[in-house]
ROLOLO-342180 format. One record per residue: x, y, z of N, C-alpha, C in turn; chain; residue in three letters; residue number from 1. Coordinates in steps of 0.001 Angstrom, whole numbers. Layout:
<sites>
     n.c1     n.c2     n.c3    ca.c1    ca.c2    ca.c3     c.c1     c.c2     c.c3  ch   aa    i
        X        Y        Z        X        Y        Z        X        Y        Z   A  Ala  NUM
...
</sites>
This chain:
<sites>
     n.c1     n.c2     n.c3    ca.c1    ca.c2    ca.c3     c.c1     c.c2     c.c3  ch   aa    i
     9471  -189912    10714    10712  -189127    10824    10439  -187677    10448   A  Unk    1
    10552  -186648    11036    10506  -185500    10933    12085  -184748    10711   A  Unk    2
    12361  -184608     9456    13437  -184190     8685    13243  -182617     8563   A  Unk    3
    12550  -181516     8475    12524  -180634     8575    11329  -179572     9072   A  Unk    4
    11997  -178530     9553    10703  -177641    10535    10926  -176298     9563   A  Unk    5
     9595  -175605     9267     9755  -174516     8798     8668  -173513     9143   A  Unk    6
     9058  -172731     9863     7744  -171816    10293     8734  -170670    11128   A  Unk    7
     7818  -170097    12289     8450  -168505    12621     8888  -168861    14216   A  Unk    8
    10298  -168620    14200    10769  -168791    15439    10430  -168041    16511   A  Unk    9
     9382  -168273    17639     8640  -168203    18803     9219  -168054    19809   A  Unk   10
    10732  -168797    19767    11590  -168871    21580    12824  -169206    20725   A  Unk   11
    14025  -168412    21335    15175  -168937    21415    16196  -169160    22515   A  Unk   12
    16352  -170374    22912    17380  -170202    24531    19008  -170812    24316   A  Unk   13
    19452  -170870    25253    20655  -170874    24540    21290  -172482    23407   A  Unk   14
    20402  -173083    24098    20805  -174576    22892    19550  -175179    22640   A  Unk   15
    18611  -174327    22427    17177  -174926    21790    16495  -173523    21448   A  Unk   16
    15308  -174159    20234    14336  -173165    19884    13034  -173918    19453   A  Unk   17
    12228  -172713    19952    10805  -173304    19340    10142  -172445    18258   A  Unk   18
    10062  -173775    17156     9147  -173031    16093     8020  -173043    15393   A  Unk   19
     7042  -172236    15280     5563  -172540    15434     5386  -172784    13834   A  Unk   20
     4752  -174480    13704     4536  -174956    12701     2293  -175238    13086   A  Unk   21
     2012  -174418    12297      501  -174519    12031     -429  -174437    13317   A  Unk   22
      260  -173702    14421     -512  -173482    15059      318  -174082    16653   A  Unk   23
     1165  -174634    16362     2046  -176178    17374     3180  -175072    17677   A  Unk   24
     3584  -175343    18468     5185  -174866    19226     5742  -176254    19066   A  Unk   25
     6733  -176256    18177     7972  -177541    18058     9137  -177183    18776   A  Unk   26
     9198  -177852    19633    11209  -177376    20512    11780  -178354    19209   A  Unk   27
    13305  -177469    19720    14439  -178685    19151    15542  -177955    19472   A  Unk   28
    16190  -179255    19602    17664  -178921    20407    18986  -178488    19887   A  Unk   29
    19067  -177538    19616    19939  -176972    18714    21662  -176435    19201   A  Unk   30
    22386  -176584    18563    23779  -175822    18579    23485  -174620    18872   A  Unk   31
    24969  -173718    19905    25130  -172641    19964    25211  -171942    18487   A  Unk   32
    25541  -172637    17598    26058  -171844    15966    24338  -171768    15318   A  Unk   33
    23521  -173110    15800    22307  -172436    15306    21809  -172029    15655   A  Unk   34
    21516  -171506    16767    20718  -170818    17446    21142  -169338    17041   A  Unk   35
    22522  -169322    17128    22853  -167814    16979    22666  -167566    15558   A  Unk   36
    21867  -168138    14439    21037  -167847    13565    19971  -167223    13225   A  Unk   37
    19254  -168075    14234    17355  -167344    14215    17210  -166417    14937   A  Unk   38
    16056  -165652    14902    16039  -164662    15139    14061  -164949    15497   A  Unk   39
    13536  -163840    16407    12691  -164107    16903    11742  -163143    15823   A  Unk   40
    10341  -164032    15727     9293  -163411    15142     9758  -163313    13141   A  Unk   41
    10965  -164335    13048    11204  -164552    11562    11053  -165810    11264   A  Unk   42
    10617  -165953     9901    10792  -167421     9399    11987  -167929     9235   A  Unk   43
    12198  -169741     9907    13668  -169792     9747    12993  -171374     9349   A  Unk   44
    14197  -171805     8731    14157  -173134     8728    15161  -174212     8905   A  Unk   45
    14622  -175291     9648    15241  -175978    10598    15784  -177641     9672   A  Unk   46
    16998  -178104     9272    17091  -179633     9193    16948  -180303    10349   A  Unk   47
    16045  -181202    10861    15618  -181791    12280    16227  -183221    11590   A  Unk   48
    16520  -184165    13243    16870  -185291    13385    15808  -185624    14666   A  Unk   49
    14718  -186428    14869    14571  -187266    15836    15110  -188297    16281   A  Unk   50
    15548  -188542    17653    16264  -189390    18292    15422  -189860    19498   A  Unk   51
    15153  -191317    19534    14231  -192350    19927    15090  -192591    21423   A  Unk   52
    14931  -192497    22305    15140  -192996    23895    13688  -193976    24107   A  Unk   53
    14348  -194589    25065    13150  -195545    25819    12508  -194554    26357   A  Unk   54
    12782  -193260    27068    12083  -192187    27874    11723  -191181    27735   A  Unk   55
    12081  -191268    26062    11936  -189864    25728    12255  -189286    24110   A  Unk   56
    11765  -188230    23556    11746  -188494    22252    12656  -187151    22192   A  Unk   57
    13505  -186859    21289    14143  -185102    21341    14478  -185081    19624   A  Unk   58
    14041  -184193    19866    14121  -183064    18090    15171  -182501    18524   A  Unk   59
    16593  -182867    17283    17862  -181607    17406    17728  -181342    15811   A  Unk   60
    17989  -179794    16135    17807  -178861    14401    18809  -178157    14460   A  Unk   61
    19182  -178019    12878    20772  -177840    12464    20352  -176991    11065   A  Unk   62
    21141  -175825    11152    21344  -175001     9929    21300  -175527     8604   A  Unk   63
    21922  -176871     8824    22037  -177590     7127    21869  -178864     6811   A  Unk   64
    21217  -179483     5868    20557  -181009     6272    22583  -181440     6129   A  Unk   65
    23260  -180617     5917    24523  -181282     5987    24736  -181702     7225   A  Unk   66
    24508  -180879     7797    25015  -180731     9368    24096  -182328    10171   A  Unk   67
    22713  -181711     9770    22192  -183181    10359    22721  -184265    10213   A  Unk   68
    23057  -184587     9059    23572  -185670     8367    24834  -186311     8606   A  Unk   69
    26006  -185461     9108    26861  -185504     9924    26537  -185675    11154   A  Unk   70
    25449  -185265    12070    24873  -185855    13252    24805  -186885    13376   A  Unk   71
    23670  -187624    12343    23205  -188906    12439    24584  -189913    12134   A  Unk   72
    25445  -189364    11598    26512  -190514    10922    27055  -190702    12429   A  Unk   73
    27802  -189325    12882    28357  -189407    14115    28018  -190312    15283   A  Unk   74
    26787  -190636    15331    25792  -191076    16217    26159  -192195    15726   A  Unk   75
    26558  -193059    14871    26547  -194553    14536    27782  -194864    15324   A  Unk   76
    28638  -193869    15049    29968  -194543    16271    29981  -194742    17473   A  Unk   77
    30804  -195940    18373    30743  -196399    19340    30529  -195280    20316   A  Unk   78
    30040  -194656    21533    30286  -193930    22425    30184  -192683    21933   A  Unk   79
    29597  -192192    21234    29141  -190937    20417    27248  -190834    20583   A  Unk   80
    27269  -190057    22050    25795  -189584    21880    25510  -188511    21045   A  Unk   81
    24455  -187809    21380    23454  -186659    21202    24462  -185384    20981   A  Unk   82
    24522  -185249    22774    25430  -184015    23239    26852  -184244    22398   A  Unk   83
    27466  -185370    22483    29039  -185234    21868    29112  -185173    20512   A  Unk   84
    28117  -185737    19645    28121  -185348    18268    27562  -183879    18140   A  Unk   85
    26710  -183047    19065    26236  -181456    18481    27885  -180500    19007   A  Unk   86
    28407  -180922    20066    29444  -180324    20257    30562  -180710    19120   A  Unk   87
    31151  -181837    18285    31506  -181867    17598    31510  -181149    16193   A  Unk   88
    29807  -180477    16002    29336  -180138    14895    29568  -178375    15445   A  Unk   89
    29596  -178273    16806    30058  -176636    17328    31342  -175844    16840   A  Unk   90
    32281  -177233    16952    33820  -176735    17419    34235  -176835    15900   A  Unk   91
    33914  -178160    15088    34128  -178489    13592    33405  -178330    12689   A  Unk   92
    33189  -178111    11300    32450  -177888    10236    32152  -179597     9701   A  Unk   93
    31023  -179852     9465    31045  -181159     8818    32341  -181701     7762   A  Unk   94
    32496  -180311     6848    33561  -180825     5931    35056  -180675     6619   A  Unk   95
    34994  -180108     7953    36498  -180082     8500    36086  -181459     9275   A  Unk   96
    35309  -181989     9497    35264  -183532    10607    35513  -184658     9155   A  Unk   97
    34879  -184520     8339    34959  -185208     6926    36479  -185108     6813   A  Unk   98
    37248  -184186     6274    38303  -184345     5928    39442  -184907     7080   A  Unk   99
    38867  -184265     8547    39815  -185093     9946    39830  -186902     9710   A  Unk  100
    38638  -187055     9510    38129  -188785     9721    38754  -189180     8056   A  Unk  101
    38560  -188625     6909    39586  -189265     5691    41083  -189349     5825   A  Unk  102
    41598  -188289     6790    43115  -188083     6621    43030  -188419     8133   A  Unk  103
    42557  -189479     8801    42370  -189910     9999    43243  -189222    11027   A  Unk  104
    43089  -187738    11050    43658  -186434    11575    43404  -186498    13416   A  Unk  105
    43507  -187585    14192    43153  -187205    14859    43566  -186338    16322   A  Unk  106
    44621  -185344    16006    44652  -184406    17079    43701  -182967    16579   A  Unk  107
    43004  -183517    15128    41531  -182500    14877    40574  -182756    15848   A  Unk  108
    40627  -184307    15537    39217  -184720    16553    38991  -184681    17880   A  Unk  109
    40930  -184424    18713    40634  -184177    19819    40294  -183028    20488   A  Unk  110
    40581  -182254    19505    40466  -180671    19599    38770  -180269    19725   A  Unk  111
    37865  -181450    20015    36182  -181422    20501    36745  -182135    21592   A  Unk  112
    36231  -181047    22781    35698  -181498    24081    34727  -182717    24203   A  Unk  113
    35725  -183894    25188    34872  -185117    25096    35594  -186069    24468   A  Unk  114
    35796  -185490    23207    36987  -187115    22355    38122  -186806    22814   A  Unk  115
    38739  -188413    23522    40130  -188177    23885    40570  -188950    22539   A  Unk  116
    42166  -189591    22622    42917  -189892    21303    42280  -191071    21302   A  Unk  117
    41847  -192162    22158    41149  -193537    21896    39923  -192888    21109   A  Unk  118
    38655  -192414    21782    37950  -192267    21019    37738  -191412    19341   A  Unk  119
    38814  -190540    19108    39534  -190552    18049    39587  -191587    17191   A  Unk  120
    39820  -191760    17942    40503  -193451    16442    39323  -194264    16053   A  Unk  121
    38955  -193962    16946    37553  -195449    17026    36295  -194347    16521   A  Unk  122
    36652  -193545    16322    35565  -192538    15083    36071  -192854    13716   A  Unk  123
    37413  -192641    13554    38234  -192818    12584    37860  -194613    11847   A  Unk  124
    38576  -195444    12501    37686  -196622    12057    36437  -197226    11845   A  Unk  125
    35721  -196454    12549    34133  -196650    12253    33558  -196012    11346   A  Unk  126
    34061  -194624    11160    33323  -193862    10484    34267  -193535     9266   A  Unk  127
    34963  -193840     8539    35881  -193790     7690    35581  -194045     5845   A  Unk  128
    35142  -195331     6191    34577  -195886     4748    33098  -195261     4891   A  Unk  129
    32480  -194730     5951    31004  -194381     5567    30966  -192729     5301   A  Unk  130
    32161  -191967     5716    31870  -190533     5167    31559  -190526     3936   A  Unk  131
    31787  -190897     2451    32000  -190405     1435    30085  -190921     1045   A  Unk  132
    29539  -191219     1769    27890  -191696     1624    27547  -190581     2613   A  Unk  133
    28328  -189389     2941    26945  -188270     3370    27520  -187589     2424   A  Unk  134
    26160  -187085     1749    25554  -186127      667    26325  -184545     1334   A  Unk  135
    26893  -183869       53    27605  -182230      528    26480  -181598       18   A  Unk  136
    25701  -180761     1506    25367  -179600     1191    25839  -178123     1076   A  Unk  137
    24841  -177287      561    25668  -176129      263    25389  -175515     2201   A  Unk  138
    26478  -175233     2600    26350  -174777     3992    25497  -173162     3908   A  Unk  139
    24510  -172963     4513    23722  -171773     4789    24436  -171166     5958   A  Unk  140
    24753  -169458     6030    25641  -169027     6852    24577  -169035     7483   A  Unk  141
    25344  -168215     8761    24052  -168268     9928    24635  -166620    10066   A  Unk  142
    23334  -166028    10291    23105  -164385    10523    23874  -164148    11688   A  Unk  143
    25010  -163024    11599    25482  -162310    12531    24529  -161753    13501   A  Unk  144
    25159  -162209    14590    24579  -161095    15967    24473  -160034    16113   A  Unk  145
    24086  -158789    16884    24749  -157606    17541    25793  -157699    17855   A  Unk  146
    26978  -156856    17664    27881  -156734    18426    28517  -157143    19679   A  Unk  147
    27237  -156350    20393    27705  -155968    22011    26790  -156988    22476   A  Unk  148
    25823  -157989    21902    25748  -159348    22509    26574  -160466    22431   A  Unk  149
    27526  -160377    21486    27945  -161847    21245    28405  -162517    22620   A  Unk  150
    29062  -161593    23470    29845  -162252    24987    28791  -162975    25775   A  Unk  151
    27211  -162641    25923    26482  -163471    26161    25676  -164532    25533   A  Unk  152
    25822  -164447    24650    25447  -166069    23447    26330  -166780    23829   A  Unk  153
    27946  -166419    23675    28750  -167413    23307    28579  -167816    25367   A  Unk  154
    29005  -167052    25890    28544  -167703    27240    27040  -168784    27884   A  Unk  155
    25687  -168003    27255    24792  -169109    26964    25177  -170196    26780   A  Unk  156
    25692  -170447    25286    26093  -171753    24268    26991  -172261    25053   A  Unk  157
    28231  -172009    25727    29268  -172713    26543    28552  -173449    27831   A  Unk  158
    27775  -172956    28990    27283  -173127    29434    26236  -174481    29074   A  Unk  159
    25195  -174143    28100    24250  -174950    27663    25284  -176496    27055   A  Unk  160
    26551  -176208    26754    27135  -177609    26371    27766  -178527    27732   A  Unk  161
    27828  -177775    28678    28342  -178067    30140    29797  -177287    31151   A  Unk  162
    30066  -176003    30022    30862  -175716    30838    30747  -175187    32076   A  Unk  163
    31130  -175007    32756    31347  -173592    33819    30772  -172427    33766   A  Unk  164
    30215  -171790    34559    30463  -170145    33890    31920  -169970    34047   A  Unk  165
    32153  -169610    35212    33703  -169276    35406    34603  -169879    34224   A  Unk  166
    34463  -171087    33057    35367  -171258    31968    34630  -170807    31104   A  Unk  167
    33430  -170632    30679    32698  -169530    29808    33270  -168097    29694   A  Unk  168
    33506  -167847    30733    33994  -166297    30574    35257  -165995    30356   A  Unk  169
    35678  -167440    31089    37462  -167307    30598    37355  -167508    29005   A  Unk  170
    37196  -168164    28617    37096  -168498    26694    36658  -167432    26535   A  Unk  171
    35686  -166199    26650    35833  -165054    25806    36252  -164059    26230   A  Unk  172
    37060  -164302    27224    38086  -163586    27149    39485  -163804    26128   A  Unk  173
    39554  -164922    25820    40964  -165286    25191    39915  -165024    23726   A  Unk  174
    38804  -165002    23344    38531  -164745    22043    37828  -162997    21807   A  Unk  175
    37844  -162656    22609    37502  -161128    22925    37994  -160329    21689   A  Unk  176
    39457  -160649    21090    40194  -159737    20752    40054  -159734    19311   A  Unk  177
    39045  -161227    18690    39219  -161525    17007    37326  -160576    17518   A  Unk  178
    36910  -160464    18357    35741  -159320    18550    36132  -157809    18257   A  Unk  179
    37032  -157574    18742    37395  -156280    18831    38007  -156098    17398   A  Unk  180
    38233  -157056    16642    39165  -156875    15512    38011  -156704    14142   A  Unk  181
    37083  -157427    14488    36015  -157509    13319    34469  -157394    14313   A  Unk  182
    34107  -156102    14158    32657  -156194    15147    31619  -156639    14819   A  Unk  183
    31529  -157214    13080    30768  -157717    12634    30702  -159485    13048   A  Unk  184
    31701  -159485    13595    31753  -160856    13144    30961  -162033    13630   A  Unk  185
    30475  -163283    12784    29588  -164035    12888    29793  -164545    14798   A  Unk  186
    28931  -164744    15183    28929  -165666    16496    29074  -167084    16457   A  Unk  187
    28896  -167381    15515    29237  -168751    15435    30466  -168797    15178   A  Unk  188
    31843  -168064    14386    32675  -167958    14575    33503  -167852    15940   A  Unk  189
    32776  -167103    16838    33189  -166812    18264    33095  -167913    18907   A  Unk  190
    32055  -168575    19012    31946  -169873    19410    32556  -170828    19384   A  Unk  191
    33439  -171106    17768    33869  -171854    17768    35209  -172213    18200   A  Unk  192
    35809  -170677    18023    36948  -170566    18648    36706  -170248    19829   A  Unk  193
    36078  -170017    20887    36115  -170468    22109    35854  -171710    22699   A  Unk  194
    35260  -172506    21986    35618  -174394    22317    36895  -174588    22227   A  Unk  195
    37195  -174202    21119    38934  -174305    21165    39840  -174128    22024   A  Unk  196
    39841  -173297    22326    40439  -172789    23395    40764  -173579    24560   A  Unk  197
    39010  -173885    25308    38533  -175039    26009    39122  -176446    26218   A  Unk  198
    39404  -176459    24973    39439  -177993    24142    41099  -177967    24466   A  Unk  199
    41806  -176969    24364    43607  -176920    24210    43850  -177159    25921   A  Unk  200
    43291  -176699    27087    43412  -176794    28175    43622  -178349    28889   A  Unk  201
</sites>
């Protein structure tokens, strides 16, 4: 099991990065929120999850072994792959999916693209008595962007989860304006409220 990557990020695309551990290029399949973290030619470090296919092996890396950890739980519920648990971990914070699934909240959970109100529930009952057995980490922010890139990350990241372009661009447009309001502001923030958005349609 390969639980964590730490070395100097080599490639970043829009929902994966590779990072050179001892000489090796490691991919792994990462969130729009982590990706819009690393930064090229810096040391970053990665919480990794390997996930076993009959066809195939894939490394996904996450800002916080919290975050992983919330992956892997997610993944125990019925009809909860890969892709629908990293988009879950896009749109929600582990401790906002934690507190949805305790207060079995689920017009939170529908608010991720992918869970309708059945599969809601059936996160909710499955995964209910097992939240309080993932470990709280301290969440590591993830480094603000440039400015005047964020409209193409967050379009990357939309894209790379399956949208559209044409609904990529619509979502930052409706989030354009919390841009214009704070130019600092994190991209992973942007992101997340443009799933939202997505997600209300």
């Amino acid at each position: 099991m390969i639980a964590q990557l730490t070395g100097v990020v080599a490639q970043v695309g829009p929902t994966s990065a590779v990072i050179e551990v001892g000489g090796f290029g490691v991919q792994a399949v990462c969130s729009p929120n982590t990706v819009a973290g690393l930064r090229l030619g810096q040391r970053a470090t990665l919480a990794t999850s390997l996930v076993v296919r009959e066809d195939s092996l894939t490394l996904y890396g996450f800002a916080s072994a919290d975050e992983r950890e919330f992956f892997e739980l997610l993944l125990t519920a019925t009809g909860v792959g890969p892709k629908l648990a990293q988009t879950a971990l896009a749109v929600l914070t582990p401790e906002e999916l934690r507190g949805a699934i305790a207060a079995e909240n689920l017009v939170q959970l529908c608010k991720v693209p992918g869970i309708g109100r059945k599969g809601a529930q059936r996160i909710v009952i499955e995964l209910k008595d097992k939240i309080n057995a993932v470990a709280q980490a301290e969440e590591s922010p993830a480094a603000a962007g440039p400015p005047a890139a964020w409209r193409g990350q967050v379009t990357q990241g939309l894209q790379g989860l399956g949208w559209s372009a044409k609904d990529a661009d619509s979502a930052c447009n409706e989030v354009e304006q919390l841009a214009r309001e704070d130019p600092q502001i994190n991209i992973a923030v942007l992101m997340r409220a443009a799933l939202q958005t997505l997600a209300r349609r």
